[in-house]
C-alpha positions, 0 to 999 in steps of 0.5 A: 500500500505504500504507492497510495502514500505520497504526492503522485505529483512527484514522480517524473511522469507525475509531474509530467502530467501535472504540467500537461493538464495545468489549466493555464495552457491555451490548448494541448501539449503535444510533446508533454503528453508523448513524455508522459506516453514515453515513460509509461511505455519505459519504466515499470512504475509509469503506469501506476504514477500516472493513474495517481496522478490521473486520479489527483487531477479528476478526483474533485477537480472544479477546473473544466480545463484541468478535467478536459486535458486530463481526459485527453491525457487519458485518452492517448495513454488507453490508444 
């Protein structure tokens, strides 16, 4: 249990996707969200952090923006 412990923000894809979903960006970051794509395919413990980090920015989440590219952040992982 103790990948339920910690910021899911801190891990490389993480933080990836932190950037990725910011409610700031105008439209999609292509080339953060084939990262996030990358180090999920590369690392044994992409896939894990990236649905923390997933569920952290959905989980309550009031941000129309923040919720639509984390849903197009989604997306591309499930292709």
């Amino acid at each position: 249990m103790e990948f339920l412990l910690g910021n899911p923000f801190s891990t490389p894809v993480g933080q990836n996707l932190e950037k990725a979903t910011d409610g700031s960006l105008q439209s999609e970051d292509w080339t953060l969200n084939m990262e996030i794509c990358d180090i999920i395919n590369e690392t044994e413990e992409g896939p894990k952090d990236a649905i923390r980090a997933l569920k952290k920015r959905l989980n309550g989440n009031k941000n129309y923006r923040e919720v639509m590219l984390a849903l197009t952040v989604r997306r591309i992982i499930e292709s």
